[in-house]
N, C-alpha and C positions, 0 to 999 in steps of 0.2 A: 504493500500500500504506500501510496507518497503522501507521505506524512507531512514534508513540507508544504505540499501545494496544499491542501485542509488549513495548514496552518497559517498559511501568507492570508488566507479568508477570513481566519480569524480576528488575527491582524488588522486586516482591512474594518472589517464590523468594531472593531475598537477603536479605532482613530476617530470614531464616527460622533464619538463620546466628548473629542477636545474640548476644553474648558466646562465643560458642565459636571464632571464628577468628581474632580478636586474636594477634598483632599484622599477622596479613591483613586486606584488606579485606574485606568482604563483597559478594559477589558473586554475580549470577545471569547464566541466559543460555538463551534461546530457540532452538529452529531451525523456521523455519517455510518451508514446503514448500507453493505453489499458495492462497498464502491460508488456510492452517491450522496451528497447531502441531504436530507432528509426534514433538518431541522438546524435553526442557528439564532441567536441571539444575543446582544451585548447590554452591558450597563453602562444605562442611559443618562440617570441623572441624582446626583449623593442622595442619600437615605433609600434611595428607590431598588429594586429585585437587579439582583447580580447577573451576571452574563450568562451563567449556569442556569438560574430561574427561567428566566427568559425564553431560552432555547428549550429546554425540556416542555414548558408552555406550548411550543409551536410544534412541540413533537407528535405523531397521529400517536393514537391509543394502541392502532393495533401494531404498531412497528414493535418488535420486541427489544425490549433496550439491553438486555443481553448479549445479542449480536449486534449491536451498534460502538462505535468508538467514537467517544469524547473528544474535541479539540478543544482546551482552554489556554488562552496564550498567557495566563499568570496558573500561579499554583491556587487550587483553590482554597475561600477559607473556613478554617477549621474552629470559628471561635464566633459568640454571639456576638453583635457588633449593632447595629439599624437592623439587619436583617438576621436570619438563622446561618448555620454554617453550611455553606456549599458541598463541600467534604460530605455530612452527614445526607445530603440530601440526592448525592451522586451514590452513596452507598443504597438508602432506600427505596431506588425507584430498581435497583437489578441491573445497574451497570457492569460490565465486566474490563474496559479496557477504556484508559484513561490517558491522553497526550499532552504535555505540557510545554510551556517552551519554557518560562524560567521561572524561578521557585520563587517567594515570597520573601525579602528581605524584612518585612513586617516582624518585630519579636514574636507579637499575637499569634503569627501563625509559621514563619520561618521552617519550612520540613514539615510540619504537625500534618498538615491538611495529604501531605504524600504518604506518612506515615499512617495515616489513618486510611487511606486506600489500603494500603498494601494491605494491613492489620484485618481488610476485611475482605479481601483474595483476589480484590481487582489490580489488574496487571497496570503497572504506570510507565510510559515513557515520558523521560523530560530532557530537556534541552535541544528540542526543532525548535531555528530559526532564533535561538537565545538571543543572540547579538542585537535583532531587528525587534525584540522585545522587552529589552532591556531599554534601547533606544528612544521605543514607544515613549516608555515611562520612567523618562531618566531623571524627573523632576524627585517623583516617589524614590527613584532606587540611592539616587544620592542622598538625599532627608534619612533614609534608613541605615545607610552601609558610611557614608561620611558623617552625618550626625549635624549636619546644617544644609541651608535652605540650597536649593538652584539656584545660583543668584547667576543672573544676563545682565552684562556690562552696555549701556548703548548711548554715544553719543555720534555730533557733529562737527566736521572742523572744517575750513577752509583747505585752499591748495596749498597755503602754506604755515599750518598746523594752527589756529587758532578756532575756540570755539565760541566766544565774545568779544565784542569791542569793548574798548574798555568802559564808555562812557555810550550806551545806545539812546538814542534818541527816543526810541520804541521799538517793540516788537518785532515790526517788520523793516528795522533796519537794521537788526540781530539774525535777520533768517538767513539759515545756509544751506540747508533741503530743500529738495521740492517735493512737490503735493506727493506724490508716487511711494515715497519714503517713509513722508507721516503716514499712509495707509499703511503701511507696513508695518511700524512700529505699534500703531492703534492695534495692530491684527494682534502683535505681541502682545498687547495690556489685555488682550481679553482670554488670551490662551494662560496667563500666569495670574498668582493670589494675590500679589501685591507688588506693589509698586513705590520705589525709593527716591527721595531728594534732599537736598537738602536746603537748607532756612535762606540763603543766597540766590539760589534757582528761584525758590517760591517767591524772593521779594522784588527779582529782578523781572520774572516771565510773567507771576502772578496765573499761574498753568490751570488749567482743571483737570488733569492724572486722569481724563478719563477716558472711553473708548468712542468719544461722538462720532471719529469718521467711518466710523463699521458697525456691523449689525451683532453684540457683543456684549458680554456679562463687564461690567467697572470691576477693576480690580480693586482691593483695601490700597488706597492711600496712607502712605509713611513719610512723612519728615522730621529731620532733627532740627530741633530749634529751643537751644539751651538757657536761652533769657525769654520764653514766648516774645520774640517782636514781632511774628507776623500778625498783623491786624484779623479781628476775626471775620470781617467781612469779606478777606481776600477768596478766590475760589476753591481752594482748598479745605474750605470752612461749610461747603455749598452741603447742602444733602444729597445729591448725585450718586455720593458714595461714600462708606466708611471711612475717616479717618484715626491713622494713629502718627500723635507726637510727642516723641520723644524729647524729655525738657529735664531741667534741673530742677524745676521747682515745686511740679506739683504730680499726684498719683489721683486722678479724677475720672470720673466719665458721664458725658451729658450728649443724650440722643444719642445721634452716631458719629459723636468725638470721643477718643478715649489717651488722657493723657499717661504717659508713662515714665518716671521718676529714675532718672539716670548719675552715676556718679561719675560726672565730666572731669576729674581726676585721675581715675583709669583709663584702660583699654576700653571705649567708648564702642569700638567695633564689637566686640570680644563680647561684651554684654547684650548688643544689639539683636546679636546671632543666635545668644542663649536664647533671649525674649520672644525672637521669631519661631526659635525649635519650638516655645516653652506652648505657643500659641496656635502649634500644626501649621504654620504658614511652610509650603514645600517650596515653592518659587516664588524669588521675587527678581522685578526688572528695574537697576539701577538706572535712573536717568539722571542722577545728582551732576555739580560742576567737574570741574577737575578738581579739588580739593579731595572729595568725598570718593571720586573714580579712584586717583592715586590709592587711596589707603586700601578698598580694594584690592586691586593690582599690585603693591605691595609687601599684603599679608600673603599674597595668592590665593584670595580666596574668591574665586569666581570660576565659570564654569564656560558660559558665553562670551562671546563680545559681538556688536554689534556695532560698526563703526562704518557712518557715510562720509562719507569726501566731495565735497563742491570741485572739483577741478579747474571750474573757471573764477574761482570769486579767492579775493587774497585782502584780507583787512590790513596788513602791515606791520600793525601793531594791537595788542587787546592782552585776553587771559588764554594760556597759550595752552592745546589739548592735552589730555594726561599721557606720560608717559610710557609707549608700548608700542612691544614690536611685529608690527602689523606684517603678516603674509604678503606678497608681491601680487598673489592672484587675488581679483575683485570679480564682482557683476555687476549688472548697472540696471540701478533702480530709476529709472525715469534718466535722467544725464548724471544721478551721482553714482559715483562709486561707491560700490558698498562691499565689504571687509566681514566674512563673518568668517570666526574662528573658534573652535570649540578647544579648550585648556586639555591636554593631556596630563594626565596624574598619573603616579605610581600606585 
């Protein structure tokens, strides 16, 4: 049987999930019956029935599940959670043979949910297509196996490395993308939990962090801002979306602001990453200045980057892009050049 091609399907029915099951995985899963699919289903949307549920839902009654084989592109789980455990509900319907691509970095369920197949005589394959599943959900598998969020680096700089004037007039005499670019980046804020800046961005852009140019979930809003200056009528303050700010002064929360009580004497970052593990936040998308890029970039702790290039616009003089050493190879988002690059780790 080709195990892979069932499983590229499952795959496929999981992507399908993008931004709306956070902070679940995204997940698909096949039943296939005599060399055909028969039945297939993925989870749709947090709190809602698992990829497993789903599928078994669509399965006819009289197909014998016996002879059918499971595709699930995550291990299934083993543990009560919103829903019942997969595991137990693959066991009681008469499954026999169970395909997985990659196991469950979750503690919850980490092996449990394989162990418990096995434990009840159903045969398990795992690891088709790992690589392309891991991938899927590398927001999840980092949060679990590194112990801090995905964090995606993204700015803009000129052709000759600048990503502010020093002194802009406005807005649109700050711009260095074009339209093409901000769709893409909106595409990113709806695909991640939250989204980073810091207190110089918001006072200088005055931004709304949100996903207006696409059809798209607002991510939680984050900035740091250790004296609250930003006025609260600025747009970050708007109801659009949750905000969180990180501040020296106070531990509060009203509507959908919640302030968070930081000691600006440490490792500021260091705490920041506790706070977001502390809160399930898996991804976030930094779009802070260069200040806040740097420190990033620095610690090494990022995962993405996201870097456009104006090629025709050169400010001379301003605040000059964070420091990194950008790949030769680009693609072009509308006429800018854009830079993406994924961190390799040990």
């Amino acid at each position: 049987m080709n195990h892979s091609l069932y499983m590229k399907e499952a795959l496929e029915l999981a992507k399908k999930a993008q931004g709306q099951v956070a902070p679940n995985p995204m997940v698909g899963c096949v039943i296939v019956y005599k060399g055909e699919v028969v039945a297939k289903g993925y989870h749709q949307k947090y709190g809602e029935a698992h990829a497993e549920v789903n599928a078994i839902k669509n399965l006819d009654k009289t197909i014998p599940a016996g002879e059918c084989t499971v595709y699930v592109s995550l291990e299934p789980c083993s543990h009560h959670g919103k829903t019942p455990p997969c595991a137990d509900l693959l066991i009681s319907k008469g499954f026999k043979k169970v395909v997985i691509a990659c196991l469950d970095p979750n503690p919850l369920v980490s092996g449990n949910g394989v162990r418990k197949l096995k434990e009840a005589g159903i045969e398990v394959i795992s690891g088709i297509l790992e690589k392309e599943a891991r991938d899927l959900n590398k927001s999840f598998i980092t949060f679990y196996e590194k112990k801090h969020p995905y964090f995606i680096l993204k700015w803009a700089q000129t052709a000759d490395g600048f990503i502010s004037r020093l002194n802009p007039v406005s807005k649109e005499d700050n711009k260095i993308s074009g339209k093409d670019a901000h769709v893409l980046v909106h595409e990113l804020r709806a695909e991640v939990m939250a989204i980073m800046v810091g207190k110089n961005t918001v006072l200088a852009d005055n931004p709304h962090l949100t996903t207006r140019l696409v059809n798209g979930k607002n991510p939680l809003r984050i900035f740091i801002d250790k004296n609250l200056d930003v006025p609260q009528h600025f747009n970050v303050y708007s109801n659009e979306a949750k905000t969180l700010v990180f501040n020296a002064l106070k531990e509060e929360e009203q509507a959908s602001i919640r302030f968070i009580k930081l000691d600006f004497s440490g490792d500021i970052l260091n705490q920041i990453t506790h706070k977001l593990v502390s809160l399930n936040l898996q991804s976030v998308l930094v779009e802070g200045g260069t200040f806040l890029l740097n420190d990033f970039i620095i610690h090494e702790l990022w995962d993405e980057a996201y870097v456009f290039v104006n090629p025709e616009l050169y400010f001379e003089k301003g605040v000059k892009a964070p420091v990194f050493e950008q790949k030769n190879k680009f693609s072009l988002v509308g006429k800018d050049q854009f830079y993406h690059q994924i961190r390799t780790k040990d």
